[in-house]
C-alpha positions in Angstrom: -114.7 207.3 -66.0 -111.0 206.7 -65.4 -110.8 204.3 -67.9 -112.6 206.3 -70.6 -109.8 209.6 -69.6 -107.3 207.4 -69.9 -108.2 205.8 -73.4 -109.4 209.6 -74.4 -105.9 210.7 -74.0 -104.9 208.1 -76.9 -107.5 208.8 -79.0 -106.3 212.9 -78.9 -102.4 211.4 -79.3 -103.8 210.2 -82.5 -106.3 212.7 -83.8 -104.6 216.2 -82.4 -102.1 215.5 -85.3 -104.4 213.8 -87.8 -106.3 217.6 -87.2 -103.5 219.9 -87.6 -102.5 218.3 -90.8 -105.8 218.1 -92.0 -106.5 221.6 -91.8 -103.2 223.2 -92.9 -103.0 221.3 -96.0 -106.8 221.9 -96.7 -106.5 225.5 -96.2 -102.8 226.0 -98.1 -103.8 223.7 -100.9 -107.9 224.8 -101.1 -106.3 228.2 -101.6 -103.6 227.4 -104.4 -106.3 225.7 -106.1 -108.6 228.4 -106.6 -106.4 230.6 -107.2 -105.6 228.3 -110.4 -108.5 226.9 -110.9 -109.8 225.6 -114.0 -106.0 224.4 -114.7 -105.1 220.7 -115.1 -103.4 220.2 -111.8 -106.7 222.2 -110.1 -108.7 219.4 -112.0 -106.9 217.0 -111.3 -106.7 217.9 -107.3 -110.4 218.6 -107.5 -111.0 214.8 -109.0 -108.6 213.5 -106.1 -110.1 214.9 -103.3 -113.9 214.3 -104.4 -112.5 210.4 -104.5 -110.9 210.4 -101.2 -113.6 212.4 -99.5 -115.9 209.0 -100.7 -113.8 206.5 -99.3 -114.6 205.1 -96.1 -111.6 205.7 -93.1 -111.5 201.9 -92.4 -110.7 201.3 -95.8 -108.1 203.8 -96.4 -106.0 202.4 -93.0 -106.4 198.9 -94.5 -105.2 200.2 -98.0 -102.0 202.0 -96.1 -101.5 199.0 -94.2 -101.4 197.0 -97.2 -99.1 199.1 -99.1 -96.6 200.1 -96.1 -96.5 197.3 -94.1 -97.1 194.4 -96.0 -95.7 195.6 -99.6 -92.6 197.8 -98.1 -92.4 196.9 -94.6 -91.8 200.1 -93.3 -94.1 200.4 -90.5 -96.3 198.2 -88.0 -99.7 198.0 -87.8 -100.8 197.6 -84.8 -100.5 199.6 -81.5 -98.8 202.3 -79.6 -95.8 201.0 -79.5 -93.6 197.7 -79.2 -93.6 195.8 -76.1 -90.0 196.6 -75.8 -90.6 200.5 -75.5 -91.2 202.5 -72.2 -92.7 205.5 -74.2 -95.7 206.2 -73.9 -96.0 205.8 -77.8 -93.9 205.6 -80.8 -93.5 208.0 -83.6 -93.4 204.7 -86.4 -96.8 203.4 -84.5 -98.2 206.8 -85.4 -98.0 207.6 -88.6 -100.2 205.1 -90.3 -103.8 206.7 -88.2 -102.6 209.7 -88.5 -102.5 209.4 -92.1 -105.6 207.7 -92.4 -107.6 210.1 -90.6 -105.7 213.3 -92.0 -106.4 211.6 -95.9 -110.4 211.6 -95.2 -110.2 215.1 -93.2 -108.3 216.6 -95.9 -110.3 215.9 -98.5 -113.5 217.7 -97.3 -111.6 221.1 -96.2 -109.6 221.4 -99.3 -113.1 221.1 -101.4 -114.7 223.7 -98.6 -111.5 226.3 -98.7 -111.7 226.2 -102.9 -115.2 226.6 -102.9 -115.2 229.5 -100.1 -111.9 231.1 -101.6 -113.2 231.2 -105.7 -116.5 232.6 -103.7 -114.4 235.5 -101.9 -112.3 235.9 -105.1 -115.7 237.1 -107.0 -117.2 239.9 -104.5 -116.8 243.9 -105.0 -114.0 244.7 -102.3 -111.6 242.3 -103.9 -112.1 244.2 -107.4 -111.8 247.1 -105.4 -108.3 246.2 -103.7 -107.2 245.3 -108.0 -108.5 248.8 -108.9 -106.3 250.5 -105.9 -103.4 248.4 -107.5 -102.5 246.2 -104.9 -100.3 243.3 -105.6 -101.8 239.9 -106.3 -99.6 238.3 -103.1 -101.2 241.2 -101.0 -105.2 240.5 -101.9 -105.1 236.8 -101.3 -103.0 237.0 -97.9 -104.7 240.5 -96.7 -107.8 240.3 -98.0 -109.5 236.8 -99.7 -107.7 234.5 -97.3 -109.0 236.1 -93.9 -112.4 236.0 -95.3 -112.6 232.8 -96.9 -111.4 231.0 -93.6 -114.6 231.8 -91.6 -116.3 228.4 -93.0 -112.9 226.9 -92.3 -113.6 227.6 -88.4 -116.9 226.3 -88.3 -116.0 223.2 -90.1 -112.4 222.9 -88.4 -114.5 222.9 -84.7 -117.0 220.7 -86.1 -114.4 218.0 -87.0 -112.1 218.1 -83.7 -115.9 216.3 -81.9 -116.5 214.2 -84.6 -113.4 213.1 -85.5 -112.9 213.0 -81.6 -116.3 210.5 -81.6 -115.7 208.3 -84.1 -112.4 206.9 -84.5 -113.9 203.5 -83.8 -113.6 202.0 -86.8 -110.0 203.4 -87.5 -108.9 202.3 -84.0 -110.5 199.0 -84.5 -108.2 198.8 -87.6 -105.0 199.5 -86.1 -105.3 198.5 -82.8 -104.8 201.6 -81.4 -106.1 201.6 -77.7 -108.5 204.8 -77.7 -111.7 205.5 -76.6 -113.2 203.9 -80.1 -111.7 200.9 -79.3 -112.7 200.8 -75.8 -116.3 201.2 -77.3 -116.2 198.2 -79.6 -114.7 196.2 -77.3 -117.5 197.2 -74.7 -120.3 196.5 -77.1 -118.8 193.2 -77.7 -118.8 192.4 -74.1 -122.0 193.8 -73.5 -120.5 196.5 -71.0 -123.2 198.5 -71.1 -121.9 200.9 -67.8 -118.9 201.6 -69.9 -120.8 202.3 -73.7 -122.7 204.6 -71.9 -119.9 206.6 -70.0 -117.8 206.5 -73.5 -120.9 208.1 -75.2 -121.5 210.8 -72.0 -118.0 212.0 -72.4 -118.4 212.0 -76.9 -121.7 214.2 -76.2 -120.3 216.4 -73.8 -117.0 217.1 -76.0 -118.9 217.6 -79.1 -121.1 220.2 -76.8 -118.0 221.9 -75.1 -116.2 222.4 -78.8 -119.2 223.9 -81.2 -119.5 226.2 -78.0 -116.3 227.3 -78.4 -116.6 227.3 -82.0 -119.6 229.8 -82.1 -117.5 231.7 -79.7 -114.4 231.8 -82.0 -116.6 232.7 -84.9 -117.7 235.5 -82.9 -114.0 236.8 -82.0 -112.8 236.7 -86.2 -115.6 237.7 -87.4 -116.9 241.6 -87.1 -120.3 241.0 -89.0 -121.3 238.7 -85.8 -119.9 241.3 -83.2 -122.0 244.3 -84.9 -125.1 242.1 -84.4 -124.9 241.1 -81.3 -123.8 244.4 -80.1 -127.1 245.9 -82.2 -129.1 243.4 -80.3 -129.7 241.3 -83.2 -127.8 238.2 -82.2 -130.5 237.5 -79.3 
C-alpha cells in the first residue's frame, strides 16, 4: 500500500490539471456554442469535438509526442523530470499528459454543456426572464448557466474516478510513474499482491467520489433537497 500512495500521488499531479482544464473549457466553450449554435464556428466545434471524443488517449499522446517532440523539439517525452532535477516534477514533463488527457476529457463535456445549455435555453422560465426584459448577459449567467451545469456535476465527479483509474495506457505512453503504470508493470511481472492493491484503492476512490458527487448534486440542486425533505428521496 505504500507504494500504490506513493504512485497515486503522481497519477493526481497529472490528472488534477488534466481535470480542471477539462472542465472549464467544456463548460465556457459548451456554453458559447449553444448560444451560437447552428453557426459555422458552432459546426465546426461540434465536428471537432465528436472527432476527438472518438480517438483513443494513447493515440492522441503518441500524436502530441510526434508533433512536439519529434517534429519541433520542444518538450520530452518521457518522465517527471530529468535526472538532473531535485523537483519533485517538472512543469515541461507535464504538459504533454496533461494535454492528452484534458483533449479526450474535453471533448465529451463540451458536447454534454451544449446539449444541456440549448436544452435550458428552450424551457418556460427563460422566456419568462426575456418577457421581464432582462439582458441577454443576465439570463445565461443568472439563469441558463446555473441550471445547465447540474449534468456538468455528475459527469465532472464521474470523470475525476475514472480518469483517476485508468491512466494506464497514457502513463504507459509517457512514462509517467503513476499508479497506471505501476499496474502494467505489475501485470507484466505477474505481481498479483500489488494488481490487486492498485485495483482496491481504484474501487474505493471511484466509491468515495460518486458519494460525494450525489452529495454535491444534493447541495446545488433545490429539486433534490425538496424531495428528500418530503420523504421522497428514501
Amino acid at each position: 500500500m505504500p507504494l500504490v500512495w506513493d504512485k497515486l500521488q503522481n497519477t493526481l499531479i497529472m490528472t488534477i490539471p488534466a481535470l480542471i482544464l477539462s472542465s472549464a473549457l467544456g463548460i465556457a466553450i459548451g456554453a458559447w456554442s449553444a448560444t451560437t449554435r447552428n453557426r459555422v464556428l458552432d459546426n465546426i466545434l461540434s465536428m471537432a469535438s465528436i472527432a476527438l471524443f472518438s480517438l483513443p488517449g494513447f493515440w492522441v499522446g503518441l500524436m502530441l509526442i510526434l508533433v512536439f517532440a519529434v517534429r519541433l523539439d520542444w518538450l520530452p517525452t518521457q518522465g517527471m523530470r530529468s535526472f538532473t532535477s531535485t523537483s519533485a516534477f517538472s512543469l515541461p514533463h507535464l504538459i504533454l499528459p496533461v494535454m492528452t488527457l484534458t483533449i479526450t476529457e474535453f471533448a465529451f463535456k463540451m458536447r454534454l454543456m451544449r446539449a444541456s445549455m440549448i436544452e435550458v435555453l428552450g424551457q418556460d422560465h427563460i422566456d419568462t426572464a426575456r418577457s421581464k426584459g432582462l439582458s441577454r448577459a443576465r439570463i445565461l449567467w443568472s439563469h441558463a448557466l446555473p441550471n445547465s451545469m447540474l449534468p456538468m456535476v455528475t459527469v465532472i465527479g464521474y470523470s475525476i474516478g475514472y480518469t483517476v483509474a485508468g491512466t494506464v495506457l497514457v502513463e504507459k505512453v509517457f512514462g509517467w510513474p503513476g499508479m497506471g503504470l505501476l499496474l502494467y508493470d505489475s501485470i507484466q511481472r505477474s505481481e498479483n499482491l500489488v494488481v490487486m492493491a492498485i485495483l482496491f484503492v481504484a474501487s474505493v476512490s471511484i466509491i468515495v467520489i460518486n458519494l460525494l458527487t450525489d452529495v454535491v448534486l444534493g447541495l446545488v440542486d433545490p429539486r433534490i433537497r425538496n424531495r428528500i425533505r418530503s420523504g421522497g428521496g428514501r
